[in-house]
CHARMM internal coordinates of N, CA and C (Angstrom, degrees):
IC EDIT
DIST 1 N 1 CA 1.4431
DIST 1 CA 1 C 1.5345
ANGL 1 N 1 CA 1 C 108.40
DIST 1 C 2 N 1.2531
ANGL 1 CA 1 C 2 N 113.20
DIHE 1 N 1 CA 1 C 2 N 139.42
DIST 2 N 2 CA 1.7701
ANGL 1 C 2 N 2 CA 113.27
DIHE 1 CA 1 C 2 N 2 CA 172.89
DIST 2 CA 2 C 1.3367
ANGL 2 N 2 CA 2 C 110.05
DIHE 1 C 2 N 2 CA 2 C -128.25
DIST 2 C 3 N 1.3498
ANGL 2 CA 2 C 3 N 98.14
DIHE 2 N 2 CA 2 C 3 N 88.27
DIST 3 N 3 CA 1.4284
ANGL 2 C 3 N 3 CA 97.35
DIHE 2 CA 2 C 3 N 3 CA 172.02
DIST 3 CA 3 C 1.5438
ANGL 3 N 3 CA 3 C 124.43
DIHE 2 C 3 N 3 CA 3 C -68.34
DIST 3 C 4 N 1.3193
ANGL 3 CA 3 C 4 N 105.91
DIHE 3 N 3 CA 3 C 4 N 159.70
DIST 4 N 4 CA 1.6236
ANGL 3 C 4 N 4 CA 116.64
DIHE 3 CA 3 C 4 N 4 CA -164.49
DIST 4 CA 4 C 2.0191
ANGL 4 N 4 CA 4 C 123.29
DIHE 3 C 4 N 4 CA 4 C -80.99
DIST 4 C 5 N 1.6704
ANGL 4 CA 4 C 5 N 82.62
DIHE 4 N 4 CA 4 C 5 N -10.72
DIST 5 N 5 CA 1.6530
ANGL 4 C 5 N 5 CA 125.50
DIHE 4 CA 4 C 5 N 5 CA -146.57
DIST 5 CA 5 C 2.0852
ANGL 5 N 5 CA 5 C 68.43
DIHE 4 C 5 N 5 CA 5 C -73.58
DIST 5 C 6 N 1.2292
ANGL 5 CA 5 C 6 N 132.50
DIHE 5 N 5 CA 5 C 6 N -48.34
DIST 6 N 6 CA 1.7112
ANGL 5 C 6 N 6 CA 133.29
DIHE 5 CA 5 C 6 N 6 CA -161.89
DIST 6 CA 6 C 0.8946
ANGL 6 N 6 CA 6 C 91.85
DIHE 5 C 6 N 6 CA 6 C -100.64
DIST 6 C 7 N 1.2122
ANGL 6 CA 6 C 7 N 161.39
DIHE 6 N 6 CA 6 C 7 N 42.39
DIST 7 N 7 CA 1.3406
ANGL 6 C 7 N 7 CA 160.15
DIHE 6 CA 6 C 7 N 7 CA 165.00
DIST 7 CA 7 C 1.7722
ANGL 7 N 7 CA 7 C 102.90
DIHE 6 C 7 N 7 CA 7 C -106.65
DIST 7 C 8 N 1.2381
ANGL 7 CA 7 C 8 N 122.71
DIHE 7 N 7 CA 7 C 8 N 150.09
DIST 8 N 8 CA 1.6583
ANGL 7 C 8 N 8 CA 117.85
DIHE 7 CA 7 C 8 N 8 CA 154.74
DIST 8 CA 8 C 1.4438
ANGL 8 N 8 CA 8 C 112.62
DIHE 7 C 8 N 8 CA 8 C -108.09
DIST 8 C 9 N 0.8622
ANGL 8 CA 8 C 9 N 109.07
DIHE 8 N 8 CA 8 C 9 N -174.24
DIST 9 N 9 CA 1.8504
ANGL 8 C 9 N 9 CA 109.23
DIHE 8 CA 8 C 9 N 9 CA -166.92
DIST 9 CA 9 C 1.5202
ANGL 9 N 9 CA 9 C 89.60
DIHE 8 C 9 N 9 CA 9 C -100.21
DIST 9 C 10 N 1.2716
ANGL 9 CA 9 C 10 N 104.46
DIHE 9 N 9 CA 9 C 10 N 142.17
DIST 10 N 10 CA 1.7792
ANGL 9 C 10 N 10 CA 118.51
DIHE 9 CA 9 C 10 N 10 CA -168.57
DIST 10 CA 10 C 1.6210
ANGL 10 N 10 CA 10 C 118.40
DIHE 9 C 10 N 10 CA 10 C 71.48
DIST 10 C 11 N 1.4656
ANGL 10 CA 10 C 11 N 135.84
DIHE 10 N 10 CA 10 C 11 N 9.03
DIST 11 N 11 CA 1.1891
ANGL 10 C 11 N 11 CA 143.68
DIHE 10 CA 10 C 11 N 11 CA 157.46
DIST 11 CA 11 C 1.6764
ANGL 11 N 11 CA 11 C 111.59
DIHE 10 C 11 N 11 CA 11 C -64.73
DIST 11 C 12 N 1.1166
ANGL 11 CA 11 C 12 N 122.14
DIHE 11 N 11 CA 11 C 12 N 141.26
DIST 12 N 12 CA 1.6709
ANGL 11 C 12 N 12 CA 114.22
DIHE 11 CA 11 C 12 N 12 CA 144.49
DIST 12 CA 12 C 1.4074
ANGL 12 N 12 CA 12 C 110.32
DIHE 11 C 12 N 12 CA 12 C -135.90
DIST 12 C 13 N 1.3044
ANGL 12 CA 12 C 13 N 81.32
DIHE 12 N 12 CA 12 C 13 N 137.64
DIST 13 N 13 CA 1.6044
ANGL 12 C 13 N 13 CA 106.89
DIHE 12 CA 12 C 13 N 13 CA 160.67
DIST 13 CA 13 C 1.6852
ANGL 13 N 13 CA 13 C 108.75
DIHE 12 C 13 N 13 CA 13 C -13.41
DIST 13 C 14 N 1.0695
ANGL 13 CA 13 C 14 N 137.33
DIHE 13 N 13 CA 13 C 14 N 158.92
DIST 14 N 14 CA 1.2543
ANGL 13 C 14 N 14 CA 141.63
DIHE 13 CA 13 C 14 N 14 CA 131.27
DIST 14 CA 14 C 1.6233
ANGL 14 N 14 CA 14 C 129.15
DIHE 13 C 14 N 14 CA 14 C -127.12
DIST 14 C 15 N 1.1935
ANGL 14 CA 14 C 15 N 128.47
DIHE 14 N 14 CA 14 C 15 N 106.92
DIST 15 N 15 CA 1.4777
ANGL 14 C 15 N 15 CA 121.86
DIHE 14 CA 14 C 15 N 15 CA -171.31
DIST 15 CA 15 C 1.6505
ANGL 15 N 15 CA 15 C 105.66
DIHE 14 C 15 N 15 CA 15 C -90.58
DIST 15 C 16 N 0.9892
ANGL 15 CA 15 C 16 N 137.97
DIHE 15 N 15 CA 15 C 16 N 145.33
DIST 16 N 16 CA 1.9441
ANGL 15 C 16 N 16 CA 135.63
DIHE 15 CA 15 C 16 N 16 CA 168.62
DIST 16 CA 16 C 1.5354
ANGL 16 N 16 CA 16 C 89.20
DIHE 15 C 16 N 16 CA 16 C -126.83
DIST 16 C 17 N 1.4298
ANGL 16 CA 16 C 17 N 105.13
DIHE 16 N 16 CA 16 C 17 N 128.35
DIST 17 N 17 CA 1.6740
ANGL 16 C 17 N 17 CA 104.46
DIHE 16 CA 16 C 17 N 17 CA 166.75
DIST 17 CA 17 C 1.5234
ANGL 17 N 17 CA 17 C 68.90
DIHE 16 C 17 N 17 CA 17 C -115.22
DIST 17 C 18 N 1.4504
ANGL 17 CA 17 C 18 N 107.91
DIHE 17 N 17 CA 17 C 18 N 154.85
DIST 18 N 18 CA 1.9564
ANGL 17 C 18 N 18 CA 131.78
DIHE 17 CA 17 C 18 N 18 CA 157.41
DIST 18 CA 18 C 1.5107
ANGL 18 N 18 CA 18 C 92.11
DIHE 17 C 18 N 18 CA 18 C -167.97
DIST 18 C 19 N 1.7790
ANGL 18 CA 18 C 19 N 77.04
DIHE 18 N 18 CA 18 C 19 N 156.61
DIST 19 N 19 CA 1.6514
ANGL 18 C 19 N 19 CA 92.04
DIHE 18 CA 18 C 19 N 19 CA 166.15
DIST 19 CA 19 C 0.9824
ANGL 19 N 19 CA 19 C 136.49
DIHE 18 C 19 N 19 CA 19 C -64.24
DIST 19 C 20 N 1.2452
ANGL 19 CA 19 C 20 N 110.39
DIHE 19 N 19 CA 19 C 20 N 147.93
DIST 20 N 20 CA 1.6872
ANGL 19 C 20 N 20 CA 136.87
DIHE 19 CA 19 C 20 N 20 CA 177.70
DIST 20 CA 20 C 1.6130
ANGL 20 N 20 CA 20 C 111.45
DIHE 19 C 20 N 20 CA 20 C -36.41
DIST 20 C 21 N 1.1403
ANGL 20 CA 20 C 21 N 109.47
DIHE 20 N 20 CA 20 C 21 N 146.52
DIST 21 N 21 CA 1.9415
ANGL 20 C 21 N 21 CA 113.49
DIHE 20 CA 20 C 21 N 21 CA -169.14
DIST 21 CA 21 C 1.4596
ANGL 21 N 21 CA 21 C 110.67
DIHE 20 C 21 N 21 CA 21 C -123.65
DIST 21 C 22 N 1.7978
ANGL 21 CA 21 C 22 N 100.70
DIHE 21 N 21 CA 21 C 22 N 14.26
DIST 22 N 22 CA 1.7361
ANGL 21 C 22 N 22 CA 96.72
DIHE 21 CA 21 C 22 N 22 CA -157.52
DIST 22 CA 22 C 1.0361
ANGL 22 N 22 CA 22 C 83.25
DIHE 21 C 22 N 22 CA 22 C -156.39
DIST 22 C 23 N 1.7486
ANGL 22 CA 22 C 23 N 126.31
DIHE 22 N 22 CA 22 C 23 N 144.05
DIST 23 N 23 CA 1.2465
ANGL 22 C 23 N 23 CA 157.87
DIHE 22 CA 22 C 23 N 23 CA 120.94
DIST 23 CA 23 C 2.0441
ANGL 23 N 23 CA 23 C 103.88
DIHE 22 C 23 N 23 CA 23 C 29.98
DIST 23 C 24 N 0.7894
ANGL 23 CA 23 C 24 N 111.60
DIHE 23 N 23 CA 23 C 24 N 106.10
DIST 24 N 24 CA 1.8223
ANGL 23 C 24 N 24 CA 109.91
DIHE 23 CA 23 C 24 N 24 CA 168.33
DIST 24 CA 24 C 1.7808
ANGL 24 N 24 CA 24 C 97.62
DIHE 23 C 24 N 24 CA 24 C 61.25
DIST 24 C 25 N 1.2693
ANGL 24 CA 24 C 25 N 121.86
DIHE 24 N 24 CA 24 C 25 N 16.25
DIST 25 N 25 CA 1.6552
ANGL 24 C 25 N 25 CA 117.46
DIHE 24 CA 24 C 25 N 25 CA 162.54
DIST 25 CA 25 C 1.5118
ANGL 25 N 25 CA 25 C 121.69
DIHE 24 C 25 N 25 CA 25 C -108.42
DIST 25 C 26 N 1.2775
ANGL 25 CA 25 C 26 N 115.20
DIHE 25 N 25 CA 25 C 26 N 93.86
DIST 26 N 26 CA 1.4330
ANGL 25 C 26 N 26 CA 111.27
DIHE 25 CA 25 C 26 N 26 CA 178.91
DIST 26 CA 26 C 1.1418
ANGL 26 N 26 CA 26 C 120.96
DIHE 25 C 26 N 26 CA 26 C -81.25
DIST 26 C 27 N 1.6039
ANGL 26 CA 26 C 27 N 141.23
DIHE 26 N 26 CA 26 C 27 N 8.02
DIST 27 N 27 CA 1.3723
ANGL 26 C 27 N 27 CA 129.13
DIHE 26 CA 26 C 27 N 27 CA -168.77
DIST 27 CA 27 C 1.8628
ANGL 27 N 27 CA 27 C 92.60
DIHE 26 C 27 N 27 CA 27 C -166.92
DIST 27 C 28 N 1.4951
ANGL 27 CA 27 C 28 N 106.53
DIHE 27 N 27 CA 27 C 28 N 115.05
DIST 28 N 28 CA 1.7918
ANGL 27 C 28 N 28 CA 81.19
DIHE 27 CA 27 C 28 N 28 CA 150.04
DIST 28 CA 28 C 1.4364
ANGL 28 N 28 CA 28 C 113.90
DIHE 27 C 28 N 28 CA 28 C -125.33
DIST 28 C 29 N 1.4361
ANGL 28 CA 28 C 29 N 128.16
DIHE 28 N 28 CA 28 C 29 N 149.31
DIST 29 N 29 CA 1.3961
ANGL 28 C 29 N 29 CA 117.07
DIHE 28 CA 28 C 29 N 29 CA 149.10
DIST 29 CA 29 C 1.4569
ANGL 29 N 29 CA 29 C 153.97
DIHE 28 C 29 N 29 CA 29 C -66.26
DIST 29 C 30 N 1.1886
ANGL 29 CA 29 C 30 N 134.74
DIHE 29 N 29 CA 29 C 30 N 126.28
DIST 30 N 30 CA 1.2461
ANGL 29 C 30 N 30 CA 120.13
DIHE 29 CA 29 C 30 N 30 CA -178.77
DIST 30 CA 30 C 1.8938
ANGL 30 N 30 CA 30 C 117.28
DIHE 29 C 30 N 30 CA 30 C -106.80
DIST 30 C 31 N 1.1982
ANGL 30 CA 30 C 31 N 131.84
DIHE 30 N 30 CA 30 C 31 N 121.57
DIST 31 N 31 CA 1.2922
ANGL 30 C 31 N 31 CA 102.94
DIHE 30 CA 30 C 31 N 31 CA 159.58
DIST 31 CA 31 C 1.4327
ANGL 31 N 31 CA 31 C 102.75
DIHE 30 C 31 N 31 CA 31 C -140.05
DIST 31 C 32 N 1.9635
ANGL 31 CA 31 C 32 N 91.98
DIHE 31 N 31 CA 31 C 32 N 179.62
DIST 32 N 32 CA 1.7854
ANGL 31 C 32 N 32 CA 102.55
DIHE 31 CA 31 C 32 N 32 CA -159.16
DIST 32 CA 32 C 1.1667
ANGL 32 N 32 CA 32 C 76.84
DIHE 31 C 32 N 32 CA 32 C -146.15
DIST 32 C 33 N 1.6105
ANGL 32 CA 32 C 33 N 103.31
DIHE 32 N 32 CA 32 C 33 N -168.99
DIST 33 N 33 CA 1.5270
ANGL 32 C 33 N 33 CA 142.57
DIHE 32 CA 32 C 33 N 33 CA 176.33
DIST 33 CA 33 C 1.6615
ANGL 33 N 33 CA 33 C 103.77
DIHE 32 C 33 N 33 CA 33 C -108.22
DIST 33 C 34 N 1.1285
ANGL 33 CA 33 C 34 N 128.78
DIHE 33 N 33 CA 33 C 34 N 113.94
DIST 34 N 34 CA 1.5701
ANGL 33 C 34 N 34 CA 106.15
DIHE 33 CA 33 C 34 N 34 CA 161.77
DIST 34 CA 34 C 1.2684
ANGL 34 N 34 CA 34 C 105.19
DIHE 33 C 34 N 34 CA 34 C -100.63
DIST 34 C 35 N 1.5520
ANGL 34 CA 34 C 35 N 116.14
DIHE 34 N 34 CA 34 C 35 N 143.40
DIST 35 N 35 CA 1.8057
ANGL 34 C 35 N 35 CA 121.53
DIHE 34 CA 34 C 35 N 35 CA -164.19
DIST 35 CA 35 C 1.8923
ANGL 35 N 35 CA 35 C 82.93
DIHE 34 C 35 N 35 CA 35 C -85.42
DIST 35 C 36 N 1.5437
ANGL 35 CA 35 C 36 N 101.73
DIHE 35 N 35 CA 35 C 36 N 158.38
DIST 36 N 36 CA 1.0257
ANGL 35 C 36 N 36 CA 143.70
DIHE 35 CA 35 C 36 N 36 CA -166.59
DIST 36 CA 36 C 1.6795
ANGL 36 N 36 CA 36 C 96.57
DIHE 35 C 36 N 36 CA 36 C -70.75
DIST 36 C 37 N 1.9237
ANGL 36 CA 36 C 37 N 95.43
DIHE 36 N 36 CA 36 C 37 N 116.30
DIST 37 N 37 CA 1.4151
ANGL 36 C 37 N 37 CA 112.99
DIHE 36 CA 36 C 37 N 37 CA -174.60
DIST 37 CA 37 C 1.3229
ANGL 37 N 37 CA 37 C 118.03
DIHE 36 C 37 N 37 CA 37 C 98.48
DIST 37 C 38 N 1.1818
ANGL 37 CA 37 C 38 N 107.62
DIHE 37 N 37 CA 37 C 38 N -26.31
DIST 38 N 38 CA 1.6312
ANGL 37 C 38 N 38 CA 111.58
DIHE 37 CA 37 C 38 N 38 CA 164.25
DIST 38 CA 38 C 1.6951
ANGL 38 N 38 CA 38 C 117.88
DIHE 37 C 38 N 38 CA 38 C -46.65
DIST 38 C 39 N 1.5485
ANGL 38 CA 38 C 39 N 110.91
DIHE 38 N 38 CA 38 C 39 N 138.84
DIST 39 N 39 CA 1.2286
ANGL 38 C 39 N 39 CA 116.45
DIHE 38 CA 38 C 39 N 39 CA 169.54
DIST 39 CA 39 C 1.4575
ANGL 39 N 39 CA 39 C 123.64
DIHE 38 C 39 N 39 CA 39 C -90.18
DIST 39 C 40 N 2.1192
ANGL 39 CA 39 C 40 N 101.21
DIHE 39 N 39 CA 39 C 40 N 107.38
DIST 40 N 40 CA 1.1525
ANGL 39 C 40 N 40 CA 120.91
DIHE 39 CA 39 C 40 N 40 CA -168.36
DIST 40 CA 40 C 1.7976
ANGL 40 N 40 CA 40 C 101.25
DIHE 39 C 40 N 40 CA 40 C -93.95
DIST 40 C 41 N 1.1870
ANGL 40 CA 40 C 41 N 112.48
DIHE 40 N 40 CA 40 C 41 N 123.18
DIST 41 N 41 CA 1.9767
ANGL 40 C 41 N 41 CA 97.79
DIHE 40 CA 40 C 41 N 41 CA 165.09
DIST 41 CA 41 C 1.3756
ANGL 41 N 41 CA 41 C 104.08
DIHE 40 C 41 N 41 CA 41 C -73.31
DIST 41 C 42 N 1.4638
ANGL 41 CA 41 C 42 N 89.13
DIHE 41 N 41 CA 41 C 42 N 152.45
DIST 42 N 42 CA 1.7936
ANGL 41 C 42 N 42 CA 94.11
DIHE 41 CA 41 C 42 N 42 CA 159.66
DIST 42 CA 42 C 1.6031
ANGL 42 N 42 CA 42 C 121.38
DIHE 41 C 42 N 42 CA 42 C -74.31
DIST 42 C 43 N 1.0690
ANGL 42 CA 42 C 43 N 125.86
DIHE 42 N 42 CA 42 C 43 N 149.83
DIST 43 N 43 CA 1.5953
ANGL 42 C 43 N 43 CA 137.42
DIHE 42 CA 42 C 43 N 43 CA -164.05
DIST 43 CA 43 C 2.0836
ANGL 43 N 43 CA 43 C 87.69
DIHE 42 C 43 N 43 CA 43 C -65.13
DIST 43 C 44 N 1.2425
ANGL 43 CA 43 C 44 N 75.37
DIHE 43 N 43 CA 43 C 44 N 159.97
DIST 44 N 44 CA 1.5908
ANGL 43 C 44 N 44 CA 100.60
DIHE 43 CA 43 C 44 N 44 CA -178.10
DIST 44 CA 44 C 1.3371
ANGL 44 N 44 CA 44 C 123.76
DIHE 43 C 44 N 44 CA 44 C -158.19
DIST 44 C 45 N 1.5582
ANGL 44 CA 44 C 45 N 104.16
DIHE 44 N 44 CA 44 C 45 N 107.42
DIST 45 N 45 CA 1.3941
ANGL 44 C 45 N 45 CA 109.22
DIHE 44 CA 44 C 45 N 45 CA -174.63
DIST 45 CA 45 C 1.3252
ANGL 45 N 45 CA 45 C 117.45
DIHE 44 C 45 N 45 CA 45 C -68.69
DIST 45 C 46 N 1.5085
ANGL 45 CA 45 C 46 N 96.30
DIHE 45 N 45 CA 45 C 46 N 145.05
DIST 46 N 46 CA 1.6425
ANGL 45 C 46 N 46 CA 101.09
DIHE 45 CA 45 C 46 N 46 CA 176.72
DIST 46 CA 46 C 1.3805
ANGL 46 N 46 CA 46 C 113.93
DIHE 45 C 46 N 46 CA 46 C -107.84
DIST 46 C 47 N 1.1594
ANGL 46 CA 46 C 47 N 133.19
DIHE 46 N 46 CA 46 C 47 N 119.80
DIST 47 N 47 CA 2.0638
ANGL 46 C 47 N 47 CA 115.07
DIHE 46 CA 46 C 47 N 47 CA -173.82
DIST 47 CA 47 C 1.6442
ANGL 47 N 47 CA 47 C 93.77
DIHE 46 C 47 N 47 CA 47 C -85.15
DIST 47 C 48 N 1.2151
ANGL 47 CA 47 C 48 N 103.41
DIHE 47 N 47 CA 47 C 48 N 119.02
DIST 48 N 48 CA 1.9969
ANGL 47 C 48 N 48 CA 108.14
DIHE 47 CA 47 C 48 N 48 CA 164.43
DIST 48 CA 48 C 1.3700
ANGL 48 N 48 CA 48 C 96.29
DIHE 47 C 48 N 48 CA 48 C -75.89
DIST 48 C 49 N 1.3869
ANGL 48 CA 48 C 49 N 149.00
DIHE 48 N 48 CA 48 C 49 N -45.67
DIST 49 N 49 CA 1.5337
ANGL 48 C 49 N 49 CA 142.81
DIHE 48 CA 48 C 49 N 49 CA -125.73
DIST 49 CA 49 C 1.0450
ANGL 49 N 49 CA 49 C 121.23
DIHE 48 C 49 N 49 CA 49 C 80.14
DIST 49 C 50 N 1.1203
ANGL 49 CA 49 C 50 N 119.85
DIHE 49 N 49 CA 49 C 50 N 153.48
DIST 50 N 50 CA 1.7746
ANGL 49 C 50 N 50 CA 123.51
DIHE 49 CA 49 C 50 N 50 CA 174.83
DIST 50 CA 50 C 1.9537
ANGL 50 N 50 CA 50 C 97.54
DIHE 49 C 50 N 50 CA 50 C 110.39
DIST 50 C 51 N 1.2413
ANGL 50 CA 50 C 51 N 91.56
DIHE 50 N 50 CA 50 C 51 N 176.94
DIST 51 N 51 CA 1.1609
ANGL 50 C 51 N 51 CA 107.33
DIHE 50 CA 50 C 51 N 51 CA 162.18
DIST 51 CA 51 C 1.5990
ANGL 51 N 51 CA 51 C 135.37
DIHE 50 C 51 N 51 CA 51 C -74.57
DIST 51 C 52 N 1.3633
ANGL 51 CA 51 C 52 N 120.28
DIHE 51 N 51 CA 51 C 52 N 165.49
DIST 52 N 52 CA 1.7766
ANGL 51 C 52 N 52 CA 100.60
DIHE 51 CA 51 C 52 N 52 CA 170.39
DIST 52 CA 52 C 1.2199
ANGL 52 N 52 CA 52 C 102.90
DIHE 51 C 52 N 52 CA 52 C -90.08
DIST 52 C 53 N 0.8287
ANGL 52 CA 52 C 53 N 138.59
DIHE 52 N 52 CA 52 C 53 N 4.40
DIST 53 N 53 CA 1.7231
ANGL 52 C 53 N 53 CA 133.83
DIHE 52 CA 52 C 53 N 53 CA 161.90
DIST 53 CA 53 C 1.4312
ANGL 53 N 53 CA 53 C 110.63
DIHE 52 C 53 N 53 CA 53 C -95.21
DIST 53 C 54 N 1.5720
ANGL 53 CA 53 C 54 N 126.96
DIHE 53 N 53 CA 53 C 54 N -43.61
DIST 54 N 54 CA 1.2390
ANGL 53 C 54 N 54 CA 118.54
DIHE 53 CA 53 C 54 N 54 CA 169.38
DIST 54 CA 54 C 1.6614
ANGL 54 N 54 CA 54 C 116.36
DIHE 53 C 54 N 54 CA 54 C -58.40
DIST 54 C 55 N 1.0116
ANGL 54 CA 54 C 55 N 134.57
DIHE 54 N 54 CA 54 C 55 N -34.56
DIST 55 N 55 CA 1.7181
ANGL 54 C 55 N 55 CA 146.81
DIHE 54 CA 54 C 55 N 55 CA 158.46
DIST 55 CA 55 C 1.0466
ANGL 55 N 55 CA 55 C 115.43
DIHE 54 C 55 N 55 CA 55 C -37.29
DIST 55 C 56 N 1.7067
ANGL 55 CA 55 C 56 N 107.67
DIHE 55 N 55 CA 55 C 56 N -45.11
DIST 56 N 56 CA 1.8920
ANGL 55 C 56 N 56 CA 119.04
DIHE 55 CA 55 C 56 N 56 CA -170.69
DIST 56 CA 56 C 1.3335
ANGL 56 N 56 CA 56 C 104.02
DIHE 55 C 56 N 56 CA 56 C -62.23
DIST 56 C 57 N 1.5732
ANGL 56 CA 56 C 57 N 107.95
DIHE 56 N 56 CA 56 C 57 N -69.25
DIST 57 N 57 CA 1.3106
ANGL 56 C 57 N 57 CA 142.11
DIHE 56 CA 56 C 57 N 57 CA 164.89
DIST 57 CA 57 C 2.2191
ANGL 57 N 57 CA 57 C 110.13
DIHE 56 C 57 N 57 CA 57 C -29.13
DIST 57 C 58 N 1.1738
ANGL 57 CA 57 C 58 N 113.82
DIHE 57 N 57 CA 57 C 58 N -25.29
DIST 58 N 58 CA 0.8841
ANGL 57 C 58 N 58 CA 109.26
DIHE 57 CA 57 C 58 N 58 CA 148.34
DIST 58 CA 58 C 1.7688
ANGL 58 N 58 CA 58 C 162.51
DIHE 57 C 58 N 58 CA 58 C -119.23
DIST 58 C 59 N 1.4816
ANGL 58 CA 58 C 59 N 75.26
DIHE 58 N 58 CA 58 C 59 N -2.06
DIST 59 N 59 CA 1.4867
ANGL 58 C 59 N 59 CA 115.38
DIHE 58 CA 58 C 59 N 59 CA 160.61
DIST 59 CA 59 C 1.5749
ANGL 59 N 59 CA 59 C 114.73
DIHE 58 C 59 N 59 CA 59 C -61.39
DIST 59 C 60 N 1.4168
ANGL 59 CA 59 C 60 N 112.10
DIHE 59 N 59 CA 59 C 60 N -38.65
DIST 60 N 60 CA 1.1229
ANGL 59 C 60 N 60 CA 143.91
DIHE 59 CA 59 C 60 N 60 CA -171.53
DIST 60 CA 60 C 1.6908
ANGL 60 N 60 CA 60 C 109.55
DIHE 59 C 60 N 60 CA 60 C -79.61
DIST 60 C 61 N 1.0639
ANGL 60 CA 60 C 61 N 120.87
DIHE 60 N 60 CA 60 C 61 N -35.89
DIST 61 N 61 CA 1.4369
ANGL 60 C 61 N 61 CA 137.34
DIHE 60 CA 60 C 61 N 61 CA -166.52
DIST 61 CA 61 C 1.3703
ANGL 61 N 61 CA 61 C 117.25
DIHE 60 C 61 N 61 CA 61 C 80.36
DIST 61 C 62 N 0.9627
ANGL 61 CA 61 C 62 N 98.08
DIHE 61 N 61 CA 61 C 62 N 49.17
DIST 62 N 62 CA 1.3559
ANGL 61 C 62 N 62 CA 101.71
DIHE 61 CA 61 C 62 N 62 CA -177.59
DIST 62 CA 62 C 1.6867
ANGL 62 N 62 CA 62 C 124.80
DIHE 61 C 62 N 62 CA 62 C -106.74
END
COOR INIT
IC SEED 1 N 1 CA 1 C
IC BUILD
């Protein structure tokens, strides 16, 4: 849950999914706060291939 209650007004969120850096880790997340005025990019999809269930399924270790 991320509540809004730690947030300041003009912050956003930032989420980073990238790949894994270690042995059997395919994905890690990172997130922060960027303070207000900071230069955020907009998200940008990347297509790997596969399915969205085949992705899950390997995200997953599966």
């Amino acid at each position: 849950m991320i509540s809004p209650k730690f947030m300041r007004s003009g912050e956003t969120l930032v989420l980073e999914f990238r790949l894994g850096n270690a042995p059997g880790v395919g994905w890690s997340l990172g997130t922060y706060l960027a303070k207000p005025g900071s230069a955020v990019r907009p998200c940008t999809l990347v297509d790997e291939g596969g399915t969205d269930a085949e992705q899950a399924g390997e995200m997953a270790g599966r």
